[in-house]
C-alpha positions as CSV (number, residue, x, y, z in Angstrom):
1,X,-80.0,-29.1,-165.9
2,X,-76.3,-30.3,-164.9
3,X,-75.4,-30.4,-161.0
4,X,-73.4,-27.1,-161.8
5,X,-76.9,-25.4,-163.4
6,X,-78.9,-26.7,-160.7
7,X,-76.5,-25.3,-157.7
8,X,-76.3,-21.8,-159.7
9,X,-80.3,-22.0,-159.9
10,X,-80.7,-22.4,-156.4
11,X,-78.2,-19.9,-154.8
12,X,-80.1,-17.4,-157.7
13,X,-83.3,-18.3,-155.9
14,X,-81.8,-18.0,-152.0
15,X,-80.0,-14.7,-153.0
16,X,-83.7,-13.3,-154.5
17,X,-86.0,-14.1,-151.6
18,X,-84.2,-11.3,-149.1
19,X,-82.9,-7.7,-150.0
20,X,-79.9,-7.7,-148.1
21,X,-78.0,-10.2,-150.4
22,X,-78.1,-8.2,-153.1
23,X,-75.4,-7.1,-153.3
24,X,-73.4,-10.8,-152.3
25,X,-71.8,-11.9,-155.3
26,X,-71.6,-15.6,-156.8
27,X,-68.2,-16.7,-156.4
28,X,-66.6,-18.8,-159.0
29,X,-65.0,-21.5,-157.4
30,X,-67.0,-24.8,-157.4
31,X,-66.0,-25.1,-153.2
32,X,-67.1,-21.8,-152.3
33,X,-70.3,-22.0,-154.2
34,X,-71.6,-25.2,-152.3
35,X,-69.9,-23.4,-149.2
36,X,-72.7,-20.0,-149.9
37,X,-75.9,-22.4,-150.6
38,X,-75.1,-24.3,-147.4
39,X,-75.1,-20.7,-145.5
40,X,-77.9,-19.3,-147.4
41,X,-79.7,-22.9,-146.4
42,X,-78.8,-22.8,-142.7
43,X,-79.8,-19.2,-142.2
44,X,-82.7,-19.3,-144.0
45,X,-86.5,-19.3,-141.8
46,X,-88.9,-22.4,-142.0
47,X,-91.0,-19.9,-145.7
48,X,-92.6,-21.9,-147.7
49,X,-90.3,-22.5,-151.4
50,X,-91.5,-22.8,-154.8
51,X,-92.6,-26.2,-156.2
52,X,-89.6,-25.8,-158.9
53,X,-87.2,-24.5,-156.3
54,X,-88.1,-28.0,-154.2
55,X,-87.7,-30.1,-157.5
56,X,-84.1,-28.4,-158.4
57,X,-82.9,-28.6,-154.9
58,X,-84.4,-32.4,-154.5
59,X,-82.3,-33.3,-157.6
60,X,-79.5,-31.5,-156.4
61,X,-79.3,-33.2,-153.0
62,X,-79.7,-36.7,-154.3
63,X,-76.8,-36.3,-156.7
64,X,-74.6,-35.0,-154.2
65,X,-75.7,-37.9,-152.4
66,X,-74.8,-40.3,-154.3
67,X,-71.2,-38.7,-155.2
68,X,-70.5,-38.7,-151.4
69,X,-71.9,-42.5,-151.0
70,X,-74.1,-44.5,-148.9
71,X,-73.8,-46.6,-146.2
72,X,-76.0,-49.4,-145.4
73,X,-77.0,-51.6,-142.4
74,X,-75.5,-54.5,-144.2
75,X,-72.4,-53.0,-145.2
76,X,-71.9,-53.2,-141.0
77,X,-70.6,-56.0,-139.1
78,X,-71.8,-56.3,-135.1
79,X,-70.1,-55.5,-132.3
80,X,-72.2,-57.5,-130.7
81,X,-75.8,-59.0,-131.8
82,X,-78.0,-56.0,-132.5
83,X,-75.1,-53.1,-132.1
84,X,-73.0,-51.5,-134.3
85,X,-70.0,-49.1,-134.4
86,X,-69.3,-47.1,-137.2
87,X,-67.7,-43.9,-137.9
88,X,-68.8,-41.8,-140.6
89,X,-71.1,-39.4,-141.8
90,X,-74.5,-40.0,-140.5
91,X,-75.7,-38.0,-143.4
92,X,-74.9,-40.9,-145.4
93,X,-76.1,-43.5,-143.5
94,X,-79.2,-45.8,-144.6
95,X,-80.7,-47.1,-141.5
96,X,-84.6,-46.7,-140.6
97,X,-83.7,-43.3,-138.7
98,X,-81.1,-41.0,-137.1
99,X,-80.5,-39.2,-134.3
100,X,-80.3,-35.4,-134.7
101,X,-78.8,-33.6,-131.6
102,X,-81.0,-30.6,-132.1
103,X,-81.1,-27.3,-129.8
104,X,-84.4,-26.8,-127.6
105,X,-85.8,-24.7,-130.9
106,X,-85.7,-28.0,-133.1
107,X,-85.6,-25.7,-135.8
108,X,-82.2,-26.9,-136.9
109,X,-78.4,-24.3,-136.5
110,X,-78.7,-21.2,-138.0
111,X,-75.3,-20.4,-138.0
112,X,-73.4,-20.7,-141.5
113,X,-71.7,-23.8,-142.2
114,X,-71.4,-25.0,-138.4
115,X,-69.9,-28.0,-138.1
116,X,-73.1,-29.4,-135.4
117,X,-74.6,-32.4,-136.5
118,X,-77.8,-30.2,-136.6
119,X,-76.7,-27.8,-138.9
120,X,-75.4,-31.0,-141.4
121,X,-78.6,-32.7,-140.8
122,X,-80.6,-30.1,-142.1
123,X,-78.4,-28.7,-144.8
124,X,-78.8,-32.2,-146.8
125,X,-82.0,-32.7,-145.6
126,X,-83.4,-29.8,-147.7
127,X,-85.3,-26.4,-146.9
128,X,-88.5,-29.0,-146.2
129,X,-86.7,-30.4,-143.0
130,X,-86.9,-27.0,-141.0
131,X,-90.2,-26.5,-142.5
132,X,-91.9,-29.4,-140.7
133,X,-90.1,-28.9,-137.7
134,X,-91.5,-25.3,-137.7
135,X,-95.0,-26.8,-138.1
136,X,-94.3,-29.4,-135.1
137,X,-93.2,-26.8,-132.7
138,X,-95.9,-24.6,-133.7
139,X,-98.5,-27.0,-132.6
140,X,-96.3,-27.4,-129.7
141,X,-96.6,-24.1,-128.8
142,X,-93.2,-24.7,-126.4
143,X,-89.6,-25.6,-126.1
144,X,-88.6,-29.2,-126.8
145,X,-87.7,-30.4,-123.2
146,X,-84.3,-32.2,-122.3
147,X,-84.5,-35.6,-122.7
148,X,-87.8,-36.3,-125.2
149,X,-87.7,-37.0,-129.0
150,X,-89.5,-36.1,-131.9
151,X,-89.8,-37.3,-135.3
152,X,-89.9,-36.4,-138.5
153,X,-89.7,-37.7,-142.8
154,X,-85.8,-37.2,-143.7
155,X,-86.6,-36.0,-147.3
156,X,-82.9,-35.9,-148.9
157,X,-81.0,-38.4,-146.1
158,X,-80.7,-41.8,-147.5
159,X,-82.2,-42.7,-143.7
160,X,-86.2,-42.7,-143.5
161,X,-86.5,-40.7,-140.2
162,X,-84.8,-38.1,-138.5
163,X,-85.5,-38.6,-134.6
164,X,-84.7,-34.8,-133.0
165,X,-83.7,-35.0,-129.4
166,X,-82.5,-32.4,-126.8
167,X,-79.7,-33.3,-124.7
168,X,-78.8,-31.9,-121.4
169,X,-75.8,-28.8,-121.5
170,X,-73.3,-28.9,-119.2
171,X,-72.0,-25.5,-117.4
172,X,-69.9,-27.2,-114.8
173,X,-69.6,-31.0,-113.3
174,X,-71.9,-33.4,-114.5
175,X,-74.7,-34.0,-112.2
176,X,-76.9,-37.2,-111.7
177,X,-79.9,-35.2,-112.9
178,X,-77.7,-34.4,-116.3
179,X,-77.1,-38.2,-116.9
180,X,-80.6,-39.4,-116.2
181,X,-81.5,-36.5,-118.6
182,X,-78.6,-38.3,-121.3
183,X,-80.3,-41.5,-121.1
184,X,-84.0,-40.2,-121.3
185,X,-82.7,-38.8,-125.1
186,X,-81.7,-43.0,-125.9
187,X,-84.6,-43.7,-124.4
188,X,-86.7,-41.3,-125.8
189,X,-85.7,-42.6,-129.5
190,X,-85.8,-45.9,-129.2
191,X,-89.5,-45.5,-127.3
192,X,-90.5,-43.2,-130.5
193,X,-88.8,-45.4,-133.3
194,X,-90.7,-48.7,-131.8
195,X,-94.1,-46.7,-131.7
196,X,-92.9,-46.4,-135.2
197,X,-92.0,-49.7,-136.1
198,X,-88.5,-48.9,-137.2
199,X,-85.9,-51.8,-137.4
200,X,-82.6,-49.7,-136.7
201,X,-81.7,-46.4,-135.4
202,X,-78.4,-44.6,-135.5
203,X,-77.4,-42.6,-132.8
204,X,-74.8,-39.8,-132.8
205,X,-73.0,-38.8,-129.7
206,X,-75.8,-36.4,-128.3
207,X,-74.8,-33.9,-125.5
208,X,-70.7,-34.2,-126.4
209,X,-69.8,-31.2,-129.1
210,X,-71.3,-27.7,-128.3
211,X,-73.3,-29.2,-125.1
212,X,-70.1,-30.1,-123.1
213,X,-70.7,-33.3,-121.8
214,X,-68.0,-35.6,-121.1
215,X,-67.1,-38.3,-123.9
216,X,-66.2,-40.8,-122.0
217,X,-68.9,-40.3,-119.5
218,X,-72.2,-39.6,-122.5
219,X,-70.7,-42.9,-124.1
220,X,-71.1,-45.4,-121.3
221,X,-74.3,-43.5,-120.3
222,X,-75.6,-44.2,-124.3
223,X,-74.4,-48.2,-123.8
224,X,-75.8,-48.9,-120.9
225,X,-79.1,-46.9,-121.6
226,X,-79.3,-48.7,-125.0
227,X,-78.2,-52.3,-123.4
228,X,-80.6,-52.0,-120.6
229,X,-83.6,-50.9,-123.9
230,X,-82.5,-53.7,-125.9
231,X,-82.2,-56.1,-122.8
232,X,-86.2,-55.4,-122.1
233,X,-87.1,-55.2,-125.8
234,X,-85.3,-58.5,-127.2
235,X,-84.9,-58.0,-131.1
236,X,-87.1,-55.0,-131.6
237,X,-84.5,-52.3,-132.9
238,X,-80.6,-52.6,-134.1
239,X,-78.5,-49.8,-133.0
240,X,-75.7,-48.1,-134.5
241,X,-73.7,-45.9,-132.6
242,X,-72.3,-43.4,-135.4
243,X,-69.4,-41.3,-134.3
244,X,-67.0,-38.9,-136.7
245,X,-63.3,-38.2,-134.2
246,X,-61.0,-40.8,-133.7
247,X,-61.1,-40.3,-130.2
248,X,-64.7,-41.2,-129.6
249,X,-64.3,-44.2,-131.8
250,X,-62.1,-45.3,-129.4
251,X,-63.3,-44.8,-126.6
252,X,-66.8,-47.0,-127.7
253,X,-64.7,-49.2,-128.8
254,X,-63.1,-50.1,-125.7
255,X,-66.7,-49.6,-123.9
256,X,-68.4,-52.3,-126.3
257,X,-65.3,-54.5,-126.3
């Protein structure tokens, strides 16, 4: 199949699984197609998919992938020894594991095409990501709490791991309780990607989009939590902190200056 047969194969197979869409029509344009199997992805529940489906979609991913590029560990430079700052797409980012800002659920955004990093996690991830986080919160059998982490394979990320953690929301001023919450999710990772043996995590800026915390205030919360981790656990894990507006790149900028 050609990228163009495989994304027309897979929005056939999304459209088919559920009644309602029957009567949603393929559009023509390249841009809106991708735009429709990224909705029909997001909104779709943790079902199991066909072997074929998985194969088609797999391929899919990988070459979509690979047109939007990789970024690697080495193609970094430290801020300082064992921290990074890079902004970017942290679906396109090689390390060991990244941080997924995920909702309480940790099923992933089922909104269409939300700009979260949870729904882009998940939507290049592949059908399999929300899948295994259905199983883990199954066995569960509860919310994710603020502050902890889970883990799980990244099937189509270039990273190895995805690390899911809750941050806290913010409905007014940012209490003490809400940063000690901030920097249990940094902690949380870095605890879980050790267990792990991982080598380098990526962390996005957890708590600031849809969650309302401060920048300014989550990114010296992240630096010093991470410092302090690294300063107790010399060499163990490289850290990049992975941010997409200009205005939080500047801002850890300044902070790790």
């Amino acid at each position: 199949m050609t990228q163009d047969e495989k994304l027309d194969y897979l929005l056939r197979c999304l459209l088919a699984e559920r009644g309602e869409y029957a009567d949603i029509r393929v559009p023509d344009d390249l841009s809106e197609k991708r735009k429709l199997l990224r909705s029909l992805m997001n909104v779709r529940p943790p079902a199991a998919a066909s072997a074929q489906f998985l194969a088609v979609q797999d391929a899919y991913l990988q070459e979509r992938l690979a047109k939007r590029g990789i970024t690697r560990l080495g193609d970094l430079s430290p801020v300082r020894p064992g921290v990074y700052l890079w902004q970017g797409d942290i679906t396109t980012l090689a390390a060991d594991a990244i941080v997924n800002a995920a909702n309480s659920g940790m099923l992933g955004c089922f909104v269409p095409c939300h700009g979260c990093i949870d729904n882009a996690i998940h939507t290049y991830a592949g059908v399999q990501l929300r899948a295994e986080c259905a199983r883990v919160m199954s066995a569960q059998k509860e919310e994710e709490p603020t502050g902890s982490a889970k883990i799980t394979k990244a099937y189509n990320l270039p990273c190895h791991y995805v690390l899911h953690t809750v941050g806290p929301i913010i409905y007014g001023s940012v209490t003490k309780t809400d940063r000690e919450l901030l920097a249990g999710c940094y902690r949380s990772c870095l605890e879980l990607a050790a267990e792990y043996g991982l080598r380098s995590v990526a962390f996005c800026c957890i708590s600031t989009g849809e969650f309302h915390f401060p920048a300014e205030l989550a990114a010296e919360t992240a630096i010093g939590t991470v410092r302090e981790w690294q300063k107790q656990n010399p060499d163990k894990i490289e850290v990049i902190f992975n941010v997409f507006k200009d205005s939080d790149y500047e801002i850890y900028r300044r902070l790790l200056r």
